[in-house]
KEPAMAR-770599 format. One record per residue (C-alpha): residue in three letters; x, y, z. Coordinates in steps of 0.25 Angstrom, whole numbers, padded with zeros to 4 digits. Example, Ala and Ser with C-alpha at 12.3 -4.5 7.8 and 13.67 -1.06 7.14 Angstrom:
% residues 2
   residu      px      py      pz
      Ala    0049   -0018    0031
      Ser    0055   -0004    0029
% end
This chain:
% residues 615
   residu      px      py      pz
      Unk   -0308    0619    1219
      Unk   -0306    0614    1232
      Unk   -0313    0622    1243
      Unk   -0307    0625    1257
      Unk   -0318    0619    1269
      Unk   -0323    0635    1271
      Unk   -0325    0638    1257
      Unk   -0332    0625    1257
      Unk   -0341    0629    1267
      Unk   -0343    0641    1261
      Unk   -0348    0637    1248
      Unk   -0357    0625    1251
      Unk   -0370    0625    1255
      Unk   -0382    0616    1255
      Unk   -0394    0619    1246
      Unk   -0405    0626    1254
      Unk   -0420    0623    1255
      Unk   -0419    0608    1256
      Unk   -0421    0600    1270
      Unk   -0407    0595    1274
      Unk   -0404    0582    1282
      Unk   -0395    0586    1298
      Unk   -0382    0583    1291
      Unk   -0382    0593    1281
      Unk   -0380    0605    1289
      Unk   -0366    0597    1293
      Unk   -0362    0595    1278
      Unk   -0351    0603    1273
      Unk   -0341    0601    1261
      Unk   -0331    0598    1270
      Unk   -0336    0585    1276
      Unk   -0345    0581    1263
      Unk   -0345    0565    1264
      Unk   -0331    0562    1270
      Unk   -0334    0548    1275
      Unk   -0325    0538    1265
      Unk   -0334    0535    1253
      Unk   -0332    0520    1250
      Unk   -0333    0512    1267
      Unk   -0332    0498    1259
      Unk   -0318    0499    1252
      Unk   -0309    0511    1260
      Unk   -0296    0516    1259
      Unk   -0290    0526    1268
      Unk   -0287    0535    1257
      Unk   -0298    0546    1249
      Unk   -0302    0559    1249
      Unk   -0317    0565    1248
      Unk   -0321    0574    1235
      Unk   -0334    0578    1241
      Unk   -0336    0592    1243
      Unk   -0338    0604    1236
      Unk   -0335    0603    1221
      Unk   -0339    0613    1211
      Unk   -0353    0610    1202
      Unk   -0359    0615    1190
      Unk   -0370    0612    1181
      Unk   -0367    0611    1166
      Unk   -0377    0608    1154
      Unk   -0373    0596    1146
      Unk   -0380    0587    1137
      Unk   -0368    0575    1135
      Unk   -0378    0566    1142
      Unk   -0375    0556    1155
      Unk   -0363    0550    1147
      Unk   -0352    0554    1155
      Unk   -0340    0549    1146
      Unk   -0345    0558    1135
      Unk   -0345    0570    1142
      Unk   -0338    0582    1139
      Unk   -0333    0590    1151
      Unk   -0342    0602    1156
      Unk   -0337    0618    1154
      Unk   -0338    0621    1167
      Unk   -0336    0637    1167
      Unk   -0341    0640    1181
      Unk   -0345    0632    1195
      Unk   -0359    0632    1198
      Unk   -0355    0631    1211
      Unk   -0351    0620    1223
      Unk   -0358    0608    1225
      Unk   -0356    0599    1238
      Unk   -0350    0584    1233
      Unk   -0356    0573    1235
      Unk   -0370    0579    1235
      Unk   -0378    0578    1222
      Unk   -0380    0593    1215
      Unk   -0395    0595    1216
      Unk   -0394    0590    1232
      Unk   -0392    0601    1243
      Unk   -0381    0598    1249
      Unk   -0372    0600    1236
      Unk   -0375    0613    1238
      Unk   -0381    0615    1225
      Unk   -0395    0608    1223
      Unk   -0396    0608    1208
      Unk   -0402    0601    1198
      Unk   -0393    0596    1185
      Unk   -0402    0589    1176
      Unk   -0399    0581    1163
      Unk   -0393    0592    1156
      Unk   -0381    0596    1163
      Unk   -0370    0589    1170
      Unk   -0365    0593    1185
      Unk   -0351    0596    1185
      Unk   -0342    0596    1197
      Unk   -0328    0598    1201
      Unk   -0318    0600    1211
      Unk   -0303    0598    1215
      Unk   -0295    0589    1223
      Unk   -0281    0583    1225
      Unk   -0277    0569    1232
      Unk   -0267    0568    1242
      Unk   -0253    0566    1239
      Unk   -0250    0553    1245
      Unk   -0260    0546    1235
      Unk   -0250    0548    1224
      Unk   -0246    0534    1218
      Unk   -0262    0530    1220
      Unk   -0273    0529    1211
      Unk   -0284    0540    1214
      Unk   -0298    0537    1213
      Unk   -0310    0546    1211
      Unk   -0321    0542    1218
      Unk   -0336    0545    1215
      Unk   -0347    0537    1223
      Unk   -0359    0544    1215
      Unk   -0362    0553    1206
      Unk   -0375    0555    1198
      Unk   -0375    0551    1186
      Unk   -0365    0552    1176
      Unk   -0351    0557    1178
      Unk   -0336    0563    1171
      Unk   -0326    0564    1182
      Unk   -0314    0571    1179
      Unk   -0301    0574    1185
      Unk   -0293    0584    1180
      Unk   -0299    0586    1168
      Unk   -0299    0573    1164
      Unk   -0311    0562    1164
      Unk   -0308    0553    1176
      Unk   -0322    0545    1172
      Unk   -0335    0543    1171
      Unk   -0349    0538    1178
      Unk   -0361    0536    1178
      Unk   -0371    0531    1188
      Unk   -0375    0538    1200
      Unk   -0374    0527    1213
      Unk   -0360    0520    1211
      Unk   -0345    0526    1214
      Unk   -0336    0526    1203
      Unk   -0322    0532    1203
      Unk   -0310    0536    1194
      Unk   -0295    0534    1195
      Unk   -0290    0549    1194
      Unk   -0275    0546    1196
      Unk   -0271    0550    1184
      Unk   -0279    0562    1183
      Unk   -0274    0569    1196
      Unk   -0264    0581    1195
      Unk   -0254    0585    1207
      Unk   -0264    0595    1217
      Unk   -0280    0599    1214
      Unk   -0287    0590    1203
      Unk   -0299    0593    1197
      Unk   -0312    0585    1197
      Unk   -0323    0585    1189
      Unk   -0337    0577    1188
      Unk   -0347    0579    1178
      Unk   -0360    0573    1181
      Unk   -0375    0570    1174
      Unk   -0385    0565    1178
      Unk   -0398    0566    1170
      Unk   -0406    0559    1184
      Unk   -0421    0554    1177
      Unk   -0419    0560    1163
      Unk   -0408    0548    1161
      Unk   -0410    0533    1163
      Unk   -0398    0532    1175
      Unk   -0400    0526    1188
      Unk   -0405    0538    1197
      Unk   -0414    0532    1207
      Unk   -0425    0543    1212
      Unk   -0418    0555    1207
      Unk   -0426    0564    1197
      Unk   -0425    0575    1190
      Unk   -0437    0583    1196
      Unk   -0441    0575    1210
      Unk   -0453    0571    1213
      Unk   -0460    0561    1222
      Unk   -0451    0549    1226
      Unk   -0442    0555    1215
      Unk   -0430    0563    1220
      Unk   -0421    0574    1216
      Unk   -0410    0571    1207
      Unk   -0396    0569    1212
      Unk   -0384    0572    1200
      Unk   -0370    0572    1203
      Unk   -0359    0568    1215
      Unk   -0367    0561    1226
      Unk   -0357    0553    1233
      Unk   -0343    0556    1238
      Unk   -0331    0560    1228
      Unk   -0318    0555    1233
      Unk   -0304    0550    1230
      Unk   -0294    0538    1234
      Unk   -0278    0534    1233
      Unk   -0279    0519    1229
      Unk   -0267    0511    1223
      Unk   -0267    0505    1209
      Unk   -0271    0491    1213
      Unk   -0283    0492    1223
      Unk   -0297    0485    1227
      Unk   -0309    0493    1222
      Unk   -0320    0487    1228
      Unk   -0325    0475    1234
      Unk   -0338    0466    1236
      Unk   -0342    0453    1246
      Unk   -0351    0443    1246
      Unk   -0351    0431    1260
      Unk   -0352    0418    1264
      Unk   -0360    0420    1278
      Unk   -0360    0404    1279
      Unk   -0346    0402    1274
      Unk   -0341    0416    1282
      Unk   -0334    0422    1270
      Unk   -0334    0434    1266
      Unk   -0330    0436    1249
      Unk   -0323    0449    1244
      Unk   -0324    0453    1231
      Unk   -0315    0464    1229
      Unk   -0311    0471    1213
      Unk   -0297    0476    1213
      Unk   -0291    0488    1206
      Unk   -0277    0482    1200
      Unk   -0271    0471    1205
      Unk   -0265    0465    1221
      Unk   -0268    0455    1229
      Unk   -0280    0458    1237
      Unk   -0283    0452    1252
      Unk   -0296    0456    1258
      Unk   -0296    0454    1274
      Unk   -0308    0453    1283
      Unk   -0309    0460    1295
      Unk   -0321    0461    1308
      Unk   -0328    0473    1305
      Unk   -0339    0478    1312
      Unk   -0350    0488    1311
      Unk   -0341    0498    1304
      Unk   -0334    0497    1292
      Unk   -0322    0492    1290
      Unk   -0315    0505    1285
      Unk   -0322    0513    1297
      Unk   -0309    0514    1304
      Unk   -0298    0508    1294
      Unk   -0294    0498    1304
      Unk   -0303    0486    1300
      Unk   -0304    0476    1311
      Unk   -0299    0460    1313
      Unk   -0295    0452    1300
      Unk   -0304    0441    1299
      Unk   -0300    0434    1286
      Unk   -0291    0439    1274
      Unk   -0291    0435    1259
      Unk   -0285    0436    1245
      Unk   -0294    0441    1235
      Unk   -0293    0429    1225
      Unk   -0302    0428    1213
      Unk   -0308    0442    1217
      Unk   -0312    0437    1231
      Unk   -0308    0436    1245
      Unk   -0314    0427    1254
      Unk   -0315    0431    1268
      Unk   -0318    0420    1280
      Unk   -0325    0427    1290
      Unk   -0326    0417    1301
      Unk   -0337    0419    1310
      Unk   -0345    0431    1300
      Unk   -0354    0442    1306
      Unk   -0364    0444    1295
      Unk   -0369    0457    1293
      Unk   -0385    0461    1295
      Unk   -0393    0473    1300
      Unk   -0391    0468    1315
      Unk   -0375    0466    1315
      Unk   -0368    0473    1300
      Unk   -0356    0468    1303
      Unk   -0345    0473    1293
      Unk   -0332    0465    1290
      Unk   -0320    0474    1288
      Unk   -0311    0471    1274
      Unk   -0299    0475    1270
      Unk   -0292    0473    1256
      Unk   -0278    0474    1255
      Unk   -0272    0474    1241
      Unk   -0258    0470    1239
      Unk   -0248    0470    1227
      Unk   -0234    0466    1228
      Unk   -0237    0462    1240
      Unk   -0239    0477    1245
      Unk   -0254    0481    1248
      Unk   -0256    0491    1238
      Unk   -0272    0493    1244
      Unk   -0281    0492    1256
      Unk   -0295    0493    1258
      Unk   -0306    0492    1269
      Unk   -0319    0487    1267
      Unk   -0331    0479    1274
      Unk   -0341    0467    1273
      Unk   -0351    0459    1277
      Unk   -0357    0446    1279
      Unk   -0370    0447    1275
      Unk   -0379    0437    1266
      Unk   -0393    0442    1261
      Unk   -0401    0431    1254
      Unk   -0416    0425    1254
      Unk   -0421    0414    1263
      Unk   -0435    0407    1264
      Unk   -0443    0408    1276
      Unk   -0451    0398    1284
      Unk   -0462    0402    1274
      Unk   -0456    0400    1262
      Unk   -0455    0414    1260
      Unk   -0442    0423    1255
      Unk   -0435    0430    1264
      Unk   -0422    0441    1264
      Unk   -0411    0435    1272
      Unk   -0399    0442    1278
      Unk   -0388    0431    1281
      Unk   -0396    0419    1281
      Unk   -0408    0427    1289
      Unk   -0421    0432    1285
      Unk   -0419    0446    1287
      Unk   -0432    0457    1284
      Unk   -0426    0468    1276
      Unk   -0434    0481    1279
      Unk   -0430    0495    1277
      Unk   -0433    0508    1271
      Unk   -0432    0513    1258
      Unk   -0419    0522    1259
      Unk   -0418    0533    1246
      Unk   -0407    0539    1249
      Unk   -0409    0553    1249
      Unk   -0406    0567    1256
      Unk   -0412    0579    1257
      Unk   -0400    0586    1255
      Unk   -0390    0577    1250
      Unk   -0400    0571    1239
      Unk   -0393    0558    1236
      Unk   -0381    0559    1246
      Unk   -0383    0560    1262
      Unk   -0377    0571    1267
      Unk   -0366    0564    1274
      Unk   -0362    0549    1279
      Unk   -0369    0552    1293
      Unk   -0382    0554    1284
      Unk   -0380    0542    1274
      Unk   -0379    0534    1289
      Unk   -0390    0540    1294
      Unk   -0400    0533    1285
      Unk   -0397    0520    1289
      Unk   -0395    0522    1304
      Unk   -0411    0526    1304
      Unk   -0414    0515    1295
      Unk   -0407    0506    1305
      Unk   -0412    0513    1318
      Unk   -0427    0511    1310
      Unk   -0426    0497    1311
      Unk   -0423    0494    1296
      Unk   -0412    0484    1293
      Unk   -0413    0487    1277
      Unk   -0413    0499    1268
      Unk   -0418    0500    1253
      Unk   -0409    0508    1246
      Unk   -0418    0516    1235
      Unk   -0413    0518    1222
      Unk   -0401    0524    1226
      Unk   -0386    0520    1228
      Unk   -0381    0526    1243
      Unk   -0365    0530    1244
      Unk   -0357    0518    1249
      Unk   -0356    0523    1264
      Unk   -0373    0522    1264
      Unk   -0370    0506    1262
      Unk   -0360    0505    1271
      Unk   -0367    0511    1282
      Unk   -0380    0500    1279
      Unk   -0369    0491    1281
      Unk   -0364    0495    1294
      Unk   -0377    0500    1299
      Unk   -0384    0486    1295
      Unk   -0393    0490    1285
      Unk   -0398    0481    1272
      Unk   -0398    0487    1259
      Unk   -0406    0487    1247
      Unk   -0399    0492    1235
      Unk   -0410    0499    1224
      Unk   -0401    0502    1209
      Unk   -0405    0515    1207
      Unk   -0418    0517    1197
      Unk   -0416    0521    1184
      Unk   -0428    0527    1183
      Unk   -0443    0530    1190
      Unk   -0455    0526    1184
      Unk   -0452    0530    1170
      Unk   -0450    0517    1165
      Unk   -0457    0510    1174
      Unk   -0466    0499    1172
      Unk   -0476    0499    1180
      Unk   -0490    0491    1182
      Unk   -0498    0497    1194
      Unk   -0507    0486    1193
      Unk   -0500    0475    1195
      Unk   -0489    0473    1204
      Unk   -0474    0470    1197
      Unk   -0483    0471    1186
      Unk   -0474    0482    1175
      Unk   -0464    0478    1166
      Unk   -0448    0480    1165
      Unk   -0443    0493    1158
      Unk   -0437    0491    1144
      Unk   -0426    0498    1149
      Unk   -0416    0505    1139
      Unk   -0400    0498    1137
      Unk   -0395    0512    1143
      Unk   -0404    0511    1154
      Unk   -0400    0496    1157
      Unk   -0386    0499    1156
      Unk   -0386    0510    1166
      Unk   -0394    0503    1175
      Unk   -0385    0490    1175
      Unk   -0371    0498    1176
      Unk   -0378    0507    1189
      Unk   -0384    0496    1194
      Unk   -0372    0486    1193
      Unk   -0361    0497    1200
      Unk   -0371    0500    1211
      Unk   -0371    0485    1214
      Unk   -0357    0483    1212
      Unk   -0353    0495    1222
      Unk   -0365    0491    1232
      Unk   -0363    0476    1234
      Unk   -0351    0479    1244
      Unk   -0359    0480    1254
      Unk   -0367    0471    1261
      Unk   -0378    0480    1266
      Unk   -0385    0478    1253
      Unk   -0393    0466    1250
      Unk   -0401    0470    1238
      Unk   -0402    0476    1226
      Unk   -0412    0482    1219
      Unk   -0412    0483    1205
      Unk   -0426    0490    1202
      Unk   -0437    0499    1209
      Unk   -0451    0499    1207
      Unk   -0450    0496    1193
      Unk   -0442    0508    1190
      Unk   -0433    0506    1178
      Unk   -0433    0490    1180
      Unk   -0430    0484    1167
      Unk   -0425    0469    1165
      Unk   -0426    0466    1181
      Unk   -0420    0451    1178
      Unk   -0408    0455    1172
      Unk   -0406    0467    1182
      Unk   -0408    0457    1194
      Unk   -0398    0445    1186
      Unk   -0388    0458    1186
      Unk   -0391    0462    1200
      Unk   -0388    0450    1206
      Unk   -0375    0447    1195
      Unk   -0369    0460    1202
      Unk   -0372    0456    1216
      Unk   -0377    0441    1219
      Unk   -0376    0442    1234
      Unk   -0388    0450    1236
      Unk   -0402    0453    1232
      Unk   -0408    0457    1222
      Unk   -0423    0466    1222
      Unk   -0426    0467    1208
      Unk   -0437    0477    1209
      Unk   -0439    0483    1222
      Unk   -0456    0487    1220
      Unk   -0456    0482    1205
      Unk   -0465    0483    1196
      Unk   -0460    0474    1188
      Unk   -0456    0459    1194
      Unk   -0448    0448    1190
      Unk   -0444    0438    1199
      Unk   -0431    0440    1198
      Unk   -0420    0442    1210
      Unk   -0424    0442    1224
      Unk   -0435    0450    1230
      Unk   -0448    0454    1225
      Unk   -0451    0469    1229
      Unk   -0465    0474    1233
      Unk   -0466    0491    1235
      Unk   -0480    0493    1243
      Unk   -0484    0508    1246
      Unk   -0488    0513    1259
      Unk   -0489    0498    1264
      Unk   -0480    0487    1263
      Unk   -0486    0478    1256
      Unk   -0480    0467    1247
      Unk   -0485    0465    1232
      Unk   -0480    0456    1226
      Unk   -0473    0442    1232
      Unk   -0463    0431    1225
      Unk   -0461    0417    1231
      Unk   -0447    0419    1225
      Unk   -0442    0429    1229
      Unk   -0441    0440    1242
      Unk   -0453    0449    1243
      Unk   -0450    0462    1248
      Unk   -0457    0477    1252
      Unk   -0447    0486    1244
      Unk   -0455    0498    1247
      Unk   -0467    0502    1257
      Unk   -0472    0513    1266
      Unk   -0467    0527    1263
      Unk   -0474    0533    1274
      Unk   -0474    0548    1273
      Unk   -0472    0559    1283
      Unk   -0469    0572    1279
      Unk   -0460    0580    1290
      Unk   -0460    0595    1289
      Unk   -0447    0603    1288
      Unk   -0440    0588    1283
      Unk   -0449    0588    1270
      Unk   -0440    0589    1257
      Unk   -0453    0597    1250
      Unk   -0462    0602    1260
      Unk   -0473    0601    1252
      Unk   -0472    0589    1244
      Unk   -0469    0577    1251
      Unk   -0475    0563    1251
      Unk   -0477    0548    1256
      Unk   -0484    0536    1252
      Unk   -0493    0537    1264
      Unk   -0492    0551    1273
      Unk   -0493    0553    1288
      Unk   -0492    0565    1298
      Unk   -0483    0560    1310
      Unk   -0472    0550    1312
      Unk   -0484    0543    1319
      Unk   -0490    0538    1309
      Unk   -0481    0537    1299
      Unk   -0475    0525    1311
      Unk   -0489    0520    1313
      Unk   -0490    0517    1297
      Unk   -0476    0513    1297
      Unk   -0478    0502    1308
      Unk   -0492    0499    1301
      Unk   -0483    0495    1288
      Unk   -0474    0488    1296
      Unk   -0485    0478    1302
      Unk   -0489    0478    1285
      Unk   -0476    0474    1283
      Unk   -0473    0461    1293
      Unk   -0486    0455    1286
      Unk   -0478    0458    1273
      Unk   -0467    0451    1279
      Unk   -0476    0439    1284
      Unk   -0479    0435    1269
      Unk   -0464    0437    1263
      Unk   -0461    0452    1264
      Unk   -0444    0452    1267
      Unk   -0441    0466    1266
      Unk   -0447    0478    1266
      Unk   -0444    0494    1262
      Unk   -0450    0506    1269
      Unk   -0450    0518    1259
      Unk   -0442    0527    1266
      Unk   -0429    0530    1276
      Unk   -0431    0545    1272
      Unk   -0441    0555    1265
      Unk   -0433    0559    1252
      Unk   -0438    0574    1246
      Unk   -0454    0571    1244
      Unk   -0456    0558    1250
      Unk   -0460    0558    1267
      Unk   -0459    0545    1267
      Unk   -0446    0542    1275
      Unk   -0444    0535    1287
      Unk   -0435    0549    1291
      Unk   -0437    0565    1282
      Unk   -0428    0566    1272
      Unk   -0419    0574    1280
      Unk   -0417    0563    1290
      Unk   -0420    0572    1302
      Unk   -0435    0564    1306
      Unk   -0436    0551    1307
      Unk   -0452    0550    1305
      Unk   -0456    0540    1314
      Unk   -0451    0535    1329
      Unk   -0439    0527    1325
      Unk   -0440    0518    1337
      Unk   -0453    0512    1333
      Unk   -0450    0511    1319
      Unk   -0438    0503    1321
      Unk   -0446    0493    1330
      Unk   -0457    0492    1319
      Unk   -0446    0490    1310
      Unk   -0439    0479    1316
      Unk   -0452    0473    1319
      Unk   -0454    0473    1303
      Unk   -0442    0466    1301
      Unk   -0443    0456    1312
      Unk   -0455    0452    1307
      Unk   -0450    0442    1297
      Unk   -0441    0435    1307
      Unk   -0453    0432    1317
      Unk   -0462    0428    1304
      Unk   -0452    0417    1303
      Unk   -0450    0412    1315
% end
C-alpha cells in the first residue's frame, strides 16, 4: 500500500557499510526522481511511481521468458525497497543479491486523477533489468525484456474506481544468460562490476488521448537550413510541427516555447522546417530549437506536445595531408573525452538524483573535454539531454553480451582473432536491444556514434552488425569495434586501445583512426576507496602530482598521435568504479584527483592541436 511521507521516512534506510556520494544523505522517498522523465517529447500531465514499493524474492525456474510465466505466491513481504534503484544497490534500501534462480517481485498501489477520465492511460517503465510481467489488477498488462530502453503499457482498461494494484515480476540471470548486460557480473571482480536486477529508472503514468504523437526523430540540411521531422503517430489527425528559437534550455523547461520560426504539416511522415538563418549546435554554442506538435482532428487539437532539436552535421573530411578527419558541421573537430561507465557507489546503475546524473558532465566540461564515451551502458533519457544542452559529444557503446568468454582473441597480432560463431538466440537478442536503443537514442543530436562492439567481446558477423547500424540510423557514425581484436574494414573508424600510453596500433587509409582507450592512471584515495584493500590502476601513483605530471606527459604522446592521423581520442576514466582508481574523480565524486585548472588547459591544448597542425 501506499505510505504516508513519515511512515516513508520511517521505514527507509540506505544500506550501510558502503562509501556514499553528497547527495545521498538528501534522498528520501519523498523526492525520489521527480524531474519529468521524457525532456524531449513532454506533456503537462503525469504522475511519478518512484518510491517505496514492497520486494520479495521468490524461487523460480520458468526461465527469462516472461510471456510463460506463471504469477509468484507471494505469502509475505520481504520488506520495502526504494524505486528506481536496482535491489542489490544501497540506496534501495535492500542490497541483495537475486541470482538466476529466482524472480524479484514487486508491488505497490496507486490511483490517477479524476480529470484523466475519458483518456488513455499509459504505464511507463524507462529500464528494468532484464525480463519483465507487469500487471495491473491482476491482470497481464505486458511484457519486456531488455534492460536499457523504456517500454510501456496501455492500462485503461485495467483501471478500477480508487487504489489499483501493480505488480512487476523480474529476472535477470546477469552473466549465466547470453542478454546484453554490459559490466555486470554475478561475483565482481576486477573491471567487472556488481550485478544490477530490476527497476532502474523512473515508473510513471500519463493521460494521452486516443489519437496522439509517440515519438519523433530529425535529420538537417545545415546548407539548405532545413530542419526534417519524423514523427510516428498513435491514431489518426493531422499533425503540424512548428519551429520555435530555443536556446540553451530545453524547449519544455518552462512550457512556454519561444518565437515560431517556421510551421509544417506532416506529409508522407515528415515536416520540413525552414530555419532561415540556422544556429548549429557544437560544444561552443549547443543551441536547441524548441518544437512543438500540435495534432488535430475534426478540426479540434486533440494533442500537443513539446520537444527540441538541433542543427548539427557530423561527417569525415580530408585534411591538407590527405588524412581522414572527424568533422562537426563542415569542420575538423578533435573529439577527445573520457571513458564515462556510468556508475555509483550507492545508486549502482542509477545516480542518485538529476543534480548527480548533471554533475558528471559539468566536470567533464569544466575539464576541458568536448566529448564523452559512453561504456556499455545505456544512461536514462535526461543524461542525453543534458550532453545536449551542456554541449557535450556522445559516443553511444550497445551494451556487451558478454566478456571474454567467447572472445577471439590473438595476443600476438594485432586485430588478429576471429568472429564469434555466435548462437541464433544470441543474435536475435542482440539485434532487437541493439535496434530499440538506436531507435529511442537517435532523438538526440548529442550522439554522433555508435558503437556496435568492444574489445572483441561477443563480436560476431561485424559486417552485417555495421550494414544494420547504419540502416537504423544513417546520419551518424558508425565504430564497428571500438579496440577490436578482430578488424574489418567495415564502417567508419578504425579503433586502437593502447594501455597506459596512447599509442595507435593499427592505421587505415580508408577510414578514421582513433584512440578508443588509453591512460587509466591510478590513485588510490583513502576514506573514498569502495574496498580499502583492494583496488587497482593500470599505472599507480601516490599524489595527484604525479598522476598530472604523467597525465600532461601522455597528453604531449597524444599531439604526435594526432600529428600522424590520430582524430579522437579516450581517457579511461571520469570516475573510479568499485576496484578501479583510475578515475579522473573517486567514485563518490567528492575529489577530483588532479588541479582542474591545469588539466583543462592541457586538455584544450590536446584538442587544438589538430587545428594548428593544419594551418
Amino acid at each position: 500500500l501506499l505510505l504516508s511521507c513519515s511512515s516513508d521516512r520511517e521505514q527507509y534506510a540506505p544500506v550501510e557499510g558502503r562509501i556514499m556520494t553528497r547527495w545521498a544523505s538528501e534522498l528520501s522517498p519523498g523526492n525520489c526522481w521527480k524531474e519529468y522523465p521524457r525532456p524531449q517529447l513532454v506533456r503537462k500531465e503525469w504522475k511519478d511511481l518512484n518510491g517505496l514499493w514492497n520486494y520479495a524474492v521468490v524461487h523460480s525456474e520458468e526461465g527469462a521468458d516472461p510471456s510463460a510465466w506463471t504469477p509468484s505466491e507471494v505469502t509475505s513481504w520481504d520488506g520495502k525497497i526504494l524505486v528506481p534503484f536496482a535491489i542489490e544497490s544501497a540506496l534501495s534500501g535492500v542490497g541483495r543479491h537475486v541470482g538466476d534462480s529466482c524472480r524479484l517481485v514487486y508491488e505497490r498501489s496507486f490511483s490517477v486523477s479524476p480529470k484523466w477520465e475519458g483518456r488513455r492511460i499509459l504505464l511507463h517503465f524507462d529500464a528494468v533489468d532484464w525480463a519483465a510481467s507487469v500487471s495491473v489488477n491482476g491482470k497481464v498488462a505486458t511484457t519486456h525484456t531488455g534492460g536499457y530502453v523504456p517500454f510501456c503499457a496501455d492500462v485503461s482498461d485495467l483501471l478500477v474506481p480508487g487504489e489499483n494494484t501493480l505488480r512487476v515480476e523480474v529476472y535477470d540471470a546477469t552473466d549465466d544468460n547470453t542478454q546484453p548486460r554490459g559490466k555486470q557480473v554475478s561475483s565482481p571482480r576486477g573491471i567487472w562490476y556488481t550485478s544490477v536486477t530490476g527497476i532502474w529508472q523512473s515508473v510513471w503514468v500519463e493521460p494521452v488521448p486516443e489519437d496522439r504523437i509517440e515519438s519523433y526523430y530529425t535529420e538537417c540540411s545545415l546548407a539548405d537550413g532545413v530542419l526534417y521531422v519524423f514523427p510516428e503517430v498513435e491514431g489518426d489527425g493531422e499533425l503540424t510541427v512548428t519551429l520555435r528559437e530555443g536556446g540553451r534550455g530545453w524547449a519544455a523547461d518552462t512550457g512556454k516555447p519561444g518565437k515560431k520560426i517556421s510551421e509544417a504539416k506532416v506529409s508522407d511522415g515528415r515536416a520540413d522546417l525552414k530555419a532561415g538563418e540556422v544556429r548549429p549546435w557544437s560544444p561552443e554554442n549547443p543551441y536547441l530549437y524548441a518544437l512543438e506538435f500540435t495534432l488535430r482532428k475534426d478540426g479540434k487539437v486533440v494533442d500537443r506536445a513539446l520537444g527540441y532539436a538541433a542543427f548539427r552535421e557530423i561527417s569525415i573530411s580530408t585534411d591538407e595531408k590527405g588524412l581522414q578527419r572527424l568533422a562537426l558541421n563542415g569542420e575538423p573537430l578533435f573529439q577527445y573525452g573520457p571513458l564515462d561507465q556510468g556508475w555509483w557507489p550507492d545508486g549502482l546503475y542509477t545516480a542518485p538524483c538529476d543534480e548527480a546524473l548533471r554533475f558528471d558532465i559539468v566536470k567533464t566540461r569544466e575539464f576541458g573535454y568536448n566529448m564523452i564515451r559512453k561504456h556499455i551502458k545505456v544512461e536514462p533519457s535526461r543524461w542525453y539531454a543534458w550532453c545536449d544542452r551542456l554541449g557535450v559529444l556522445v559516443w553511444q557503446d550497445m551494451p556487451s553480451i558478454t566478456d571474454h568468454r567467447f572472445q577471439k582473441w590473438d595476443q600476438n597480432t594485432p586485430y588478429g582473432g576471429t568472429e564469434w560463431d555466435a548462437p541464433a538466440e544470441v543474435r536475435k537478442t542482440y539485434y532487437k536491444e541493439w535496434g530499440e536503443i538506436i531507435s529511442h537514442l537517435r532523438t538526440f543530436p548529442s550522439i554522433v556514434t555508435w558503437v556496435p562492439f568492444n574489445e572483441a567481446w561477443a563480436q560476431f558477423e561485424t559486417s552485417t552488425v555495421v550494414n544494420f547500424t547504419r540502416a537504423q540510423d544513417p546520419t551518424r557514425l558508425i565504430n564497428a569495434a571500438s579496440g577490436g581484436n578482430f578488424f574489418a574494414e567495415v564502417g567508419d573508424i578504425l579503433d586502437s586501445h593502447h594501455y597506459p600510453d596512447p599509442k595507435m596500433r593499427l592505421w587505415a587509409d580508408t577510414l578514421v583512426n582513433v584512440l578508443g582507450e588509453y591512460g587509466g592512471i591510478g590513485l588510490a584515495v583513502e576514506g573514498h576507496l569502495w574496498q580499502p584493500d583492494r583496488n587497482w590502476g593500470y599505472v599507480q601513483y601516490k599524489s595527484g602530482d604525479e598522476v598530472f605530471e604523467t597525465y600532461a606527459a601522455y597528453a604531449e604522446q597524444l599531439k604526435g598521435e594526432i600529428a600522424r592521423g590520430c582524430s579522437a581520442a579516450v581517457y579511461t576514466q571520469t570516475t573510479d568504479v568499485e576496484i578501479e582508481v583510475n578515475g579522473l574523480m573517486t567514485y563518490d565524486r567528492k575529489v577530483v584527483k588532479m588541479d582542474a585548472s591545469r588539466l583543462r588547459e592541457v586538455n584544450l591544448g590536446v584538442i587544438c592541436s589538430m587545428k594548428n597542425q593544419q594551418l
